[in-house]
C-alpha positions in Angstrom: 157.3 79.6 80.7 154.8 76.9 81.4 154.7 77.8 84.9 153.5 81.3 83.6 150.9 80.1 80.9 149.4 77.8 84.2 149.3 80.9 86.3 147.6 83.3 83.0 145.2 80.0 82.4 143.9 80.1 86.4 143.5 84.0 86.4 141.3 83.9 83.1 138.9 80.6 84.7 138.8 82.5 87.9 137.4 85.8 86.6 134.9 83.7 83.7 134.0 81.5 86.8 133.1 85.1 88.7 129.8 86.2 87.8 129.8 90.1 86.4 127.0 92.2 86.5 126.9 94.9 83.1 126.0 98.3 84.5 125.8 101.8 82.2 128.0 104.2 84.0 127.1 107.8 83.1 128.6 111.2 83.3 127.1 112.6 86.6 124.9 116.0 85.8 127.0 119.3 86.7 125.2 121.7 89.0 126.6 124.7 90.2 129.9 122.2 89.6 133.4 122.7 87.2 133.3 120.3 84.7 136.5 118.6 85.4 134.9 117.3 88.3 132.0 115.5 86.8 134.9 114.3 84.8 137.3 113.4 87.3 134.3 111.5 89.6 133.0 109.5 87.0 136.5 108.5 86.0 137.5 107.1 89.7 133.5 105.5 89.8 134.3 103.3 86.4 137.5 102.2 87.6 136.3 101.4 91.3 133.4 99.6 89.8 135.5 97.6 87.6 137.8 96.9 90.1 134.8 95.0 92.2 135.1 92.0 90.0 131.7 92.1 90.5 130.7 94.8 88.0 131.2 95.3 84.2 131.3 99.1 83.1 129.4 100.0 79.8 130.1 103.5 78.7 127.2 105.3 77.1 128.1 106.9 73.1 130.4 109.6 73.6 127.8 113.3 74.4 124.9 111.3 75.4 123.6 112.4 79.2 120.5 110.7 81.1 119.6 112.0 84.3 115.7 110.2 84.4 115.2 107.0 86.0 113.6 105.2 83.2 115.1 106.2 80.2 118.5 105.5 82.1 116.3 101.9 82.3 115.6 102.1 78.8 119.4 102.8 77.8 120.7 100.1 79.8 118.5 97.7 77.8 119.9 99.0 74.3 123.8 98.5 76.0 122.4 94.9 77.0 123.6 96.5 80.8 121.5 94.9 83.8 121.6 98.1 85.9 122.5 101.7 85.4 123.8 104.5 87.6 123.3 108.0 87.2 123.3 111.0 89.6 124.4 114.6 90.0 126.6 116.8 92.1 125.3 120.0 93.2 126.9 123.3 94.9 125.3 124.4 97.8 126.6 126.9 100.2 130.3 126.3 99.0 129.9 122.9 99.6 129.5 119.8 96.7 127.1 117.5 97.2 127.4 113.8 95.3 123.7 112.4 95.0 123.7 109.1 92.8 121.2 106.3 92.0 121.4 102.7 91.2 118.4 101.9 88.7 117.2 98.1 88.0 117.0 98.2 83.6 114.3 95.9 84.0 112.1 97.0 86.1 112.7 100.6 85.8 113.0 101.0 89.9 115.7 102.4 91.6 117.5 99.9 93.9 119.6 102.2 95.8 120.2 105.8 96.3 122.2 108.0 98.5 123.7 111.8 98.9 126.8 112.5 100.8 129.1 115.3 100.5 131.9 115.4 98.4 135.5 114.8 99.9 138.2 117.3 98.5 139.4 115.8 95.2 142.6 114.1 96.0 139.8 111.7 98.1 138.0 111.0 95.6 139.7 107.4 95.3 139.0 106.1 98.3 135.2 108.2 98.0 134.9 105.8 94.7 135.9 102.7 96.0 133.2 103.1 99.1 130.3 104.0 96.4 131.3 100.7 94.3 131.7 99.0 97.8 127.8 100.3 98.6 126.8 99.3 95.0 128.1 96.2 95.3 126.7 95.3 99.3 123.8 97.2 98.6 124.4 99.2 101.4 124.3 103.0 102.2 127.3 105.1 101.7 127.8 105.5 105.4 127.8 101.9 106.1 130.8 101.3 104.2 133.2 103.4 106.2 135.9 101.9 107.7 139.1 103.6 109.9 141.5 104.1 107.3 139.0 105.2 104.6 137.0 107.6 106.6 137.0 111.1 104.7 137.7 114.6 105.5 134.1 115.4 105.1 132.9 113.1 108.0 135.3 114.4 110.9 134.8 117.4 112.5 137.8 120.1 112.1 137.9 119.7 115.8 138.6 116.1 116.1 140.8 115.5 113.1 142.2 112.0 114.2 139.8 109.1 113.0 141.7 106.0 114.1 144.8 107.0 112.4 148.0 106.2 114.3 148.5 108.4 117.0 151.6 109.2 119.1 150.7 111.0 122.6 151.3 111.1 126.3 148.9 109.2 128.7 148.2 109.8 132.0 146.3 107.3 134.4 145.5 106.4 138.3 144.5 103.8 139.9 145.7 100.9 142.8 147.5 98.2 143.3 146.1 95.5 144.7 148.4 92.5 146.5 147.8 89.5 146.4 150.0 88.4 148.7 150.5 91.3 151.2 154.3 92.4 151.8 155.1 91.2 155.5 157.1 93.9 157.4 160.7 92.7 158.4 160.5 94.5 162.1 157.5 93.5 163.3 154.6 90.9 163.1 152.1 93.4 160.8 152.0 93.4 157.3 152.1 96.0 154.8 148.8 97.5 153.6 147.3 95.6 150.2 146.1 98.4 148.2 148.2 100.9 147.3 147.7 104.3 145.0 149.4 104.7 141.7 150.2 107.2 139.5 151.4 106.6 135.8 152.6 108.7 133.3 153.1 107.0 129.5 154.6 108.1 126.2 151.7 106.0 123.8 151.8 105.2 120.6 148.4 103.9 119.2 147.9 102.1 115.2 144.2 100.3 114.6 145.6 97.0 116.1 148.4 97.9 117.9 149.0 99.9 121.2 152.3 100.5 122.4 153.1 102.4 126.2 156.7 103.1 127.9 155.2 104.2 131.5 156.5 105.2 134.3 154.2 104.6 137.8 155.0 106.2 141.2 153.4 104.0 143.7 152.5 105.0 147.1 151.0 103.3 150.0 149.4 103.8 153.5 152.3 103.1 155.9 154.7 105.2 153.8 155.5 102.5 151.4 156.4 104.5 148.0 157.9 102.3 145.1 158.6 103.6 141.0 158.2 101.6 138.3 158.9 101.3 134.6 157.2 99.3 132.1 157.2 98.9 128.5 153.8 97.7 127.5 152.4 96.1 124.1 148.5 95.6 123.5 146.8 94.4 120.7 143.5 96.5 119.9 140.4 94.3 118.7 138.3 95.7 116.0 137.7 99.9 114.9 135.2 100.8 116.8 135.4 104.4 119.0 135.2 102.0 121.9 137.5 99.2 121.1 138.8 96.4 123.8 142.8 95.7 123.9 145.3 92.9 125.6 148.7 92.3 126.1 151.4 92.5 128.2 154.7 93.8 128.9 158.1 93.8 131.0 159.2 96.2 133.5 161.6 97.2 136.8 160.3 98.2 139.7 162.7 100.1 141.9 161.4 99.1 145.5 162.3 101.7 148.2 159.7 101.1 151.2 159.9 103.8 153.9 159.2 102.3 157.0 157.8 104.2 160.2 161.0 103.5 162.2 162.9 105.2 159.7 165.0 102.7 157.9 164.7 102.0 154.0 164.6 98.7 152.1 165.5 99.3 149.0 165.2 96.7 146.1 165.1 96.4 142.4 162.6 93.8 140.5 162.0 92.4 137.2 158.1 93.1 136.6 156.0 90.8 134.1 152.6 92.1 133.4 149.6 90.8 131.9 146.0 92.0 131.0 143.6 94.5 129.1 141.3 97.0 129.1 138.7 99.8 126.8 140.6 102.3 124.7 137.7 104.9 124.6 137.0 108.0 121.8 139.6 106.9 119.4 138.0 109.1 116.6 138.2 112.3 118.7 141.6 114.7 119.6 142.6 112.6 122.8 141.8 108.7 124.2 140.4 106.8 127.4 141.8 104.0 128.8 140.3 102.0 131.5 142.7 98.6 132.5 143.3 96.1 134.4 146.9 94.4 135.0 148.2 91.0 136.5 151.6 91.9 137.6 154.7 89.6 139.3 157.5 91.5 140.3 160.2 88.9 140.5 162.4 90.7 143.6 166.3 90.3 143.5 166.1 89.6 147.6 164.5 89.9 150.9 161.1 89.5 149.2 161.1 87.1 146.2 157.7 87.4 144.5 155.3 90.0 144.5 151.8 89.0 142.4 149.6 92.3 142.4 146.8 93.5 140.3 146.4 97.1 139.2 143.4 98.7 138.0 144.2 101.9 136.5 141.5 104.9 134.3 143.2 107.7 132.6 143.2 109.8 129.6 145.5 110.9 127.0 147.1 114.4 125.5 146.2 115.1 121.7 148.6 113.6 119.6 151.5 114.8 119.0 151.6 116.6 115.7 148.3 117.1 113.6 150.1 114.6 110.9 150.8 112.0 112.9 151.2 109.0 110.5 152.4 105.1 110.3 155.9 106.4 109.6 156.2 107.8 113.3 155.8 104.5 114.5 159.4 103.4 114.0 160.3 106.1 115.7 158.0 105.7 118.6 158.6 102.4 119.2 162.4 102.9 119.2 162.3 105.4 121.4 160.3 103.6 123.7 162.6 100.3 123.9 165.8 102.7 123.9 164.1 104.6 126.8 163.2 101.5 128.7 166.9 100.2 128.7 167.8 103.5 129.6 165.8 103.5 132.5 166.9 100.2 134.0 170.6 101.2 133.2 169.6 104.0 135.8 168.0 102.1 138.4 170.8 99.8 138.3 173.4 102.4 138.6 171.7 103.9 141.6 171.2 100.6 143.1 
């Protein structure tokens, strides 16, 4: 019980030791609107703004409207309120229109103003909470978007994925560069040290996370040709459309080098691989991906280590499903570690 009243005792000093700002919250002006949505937005705006910690609602007497920027000056006064906010929302061309501002009660100016479009209504949360957030940083409305709060008003119908997790297929190309070139066992050449490869990847992409099962053929000049698997984990700095990654991953390689004489080498390798690259349009219906990898294929004989670097560009398919969410993740994933053990089950069964 004491531990309880210690805990109650910390909350209350913490929020008097916060300074609050009084601000007179009134019902937005209907135009061309339903009323239950002048209801509804100034409902989600009171509670977003008190739930800044930085703001103190005051509610105007119960009928009274203000849509002038000094008398919503002069009634902030009489509520003892340091700022008031008052706005409208306006049909136009079956669309709804949210225009608000933020007036100083003291000097009657307006500190802030804005106009965006209004989200459909079960948005309106998030819509409120980036309004308090603008109030609050003094910023515009459109500075305060963010990945996971970005609004079905601000994406285009056509590219209906903005940074939410997406599950698709990528496709890329690029070489493989040795760093220590493959000597050939029958005579004193070695083995060209840039070879073309081909990938194909099941991807599954959160904001910070970006998960690949791929599958590379590799093919060089003297009729070299090797497959690969790898099962590949990034992590994806910042939200931005353009967004850098790193990571790494583990892999087989199933060597099978063709030689001109006619007889096959085969062998099997653990691959480690380490490195990063761009993920490109991540707001938009498919991705980019340009990367670089450090690879060592760790060989089980006749050639023991294999350090290469591949430098790969590709693009992805739209993702799979319009919905694709957080809970496909799981699913992803697991399918991606059960599919890699598959795959080396195969390679060593046809070994």
């Amino acid at each position: 019980m004491s531990k309880l009243r210690s805990v109650v005792l910390l909350l209350v000093l913490c929020a008097a030791a916060m300074p609050q700002t009084k601000i007179l919250l009134y019902d937005f002006e209907a135009r061309g609107v339903d009323a239950s949505v002048i209801r509804i937005n100034t409902q989600v705006l009171r509670d977003a703004l008190n739930g800044t910690y930085k703001y103190v609602v005051v509610d105007p007497a119960p009928g009274t409207f203000c849509y002038n920027v000094v008398a919503a000056a002069d009634s902030a006064k009489r509520y003892n309120a340091a700022q008031a906010l008052v706005g409208n929302i306006m049909s136009i061309g079956g669309k709804q229109f949210l225009t608000y501002q933020l007036v100083d009660a003291t000097a009657a100016v307006v500190m802030l103003a804005d106009k965006f479009e209004l989200p459909p209504m079960d948005e309106f949360p998030t819509m409120a909470e980036r309004v308090a957030a603008a109030i609050v940083e003094k910023k515009t409305y459109k500075e305060t978007i963010e990945p996971d709060k970005i609004l079905t008003t601000e994406v285009s119908p056509l590219f209906k994925h903005p940074r939410k997790p997406y599950a698709g297929v990528f496709m890329t190309g690029g070489y493989l560069y040795h760093i220590v070139r493959r000597p050939d066992p029958e005579t004193p050449d070695f083995f060209g040290d840039r070879l073309v490869n081909l990938n194909l990847a099941v991807s599954f992409e959160t904001q910070q996370l970006l998960t690949m099962l791929q599958i590379g053929y590799i093919r060089g000049q003297h009729e070299e040709k090797d497959i690969s698997f790898d099962l590949l984990g990034n992590y994806v700095v910042g939200n931005a459309d353009f967004a850098p990654f790193f990571g790494g991953g583990i892999g087989i390689t199933k060597f099978n080098w063709r030689k001109l004489n006619g007889i096959t080498d085969d062998n099997d390798a653990l691959s480690l691989s380490a490195g990063g690259g761009v993920l490109g349009l991540r707001t938009y219906y498919f991705r980019l991906m340009v990367a670089a990898y450090m690879n060592l294929s760790i060989a089980s004989h006749d050639w023991p280590l294999s350090p290469g670097a591949r430098v790969m560009f590709g693009v992805s398919s739209p993702s799979i499903g319009p919905d694709a969410t957080i809970k496909t993740g799981p699913a992803c994933i697991g399918a991606a570690i059960g599919g890699f053990f598959l795959t080396g089950l195969i390679v060593m069964l046809t070994s």
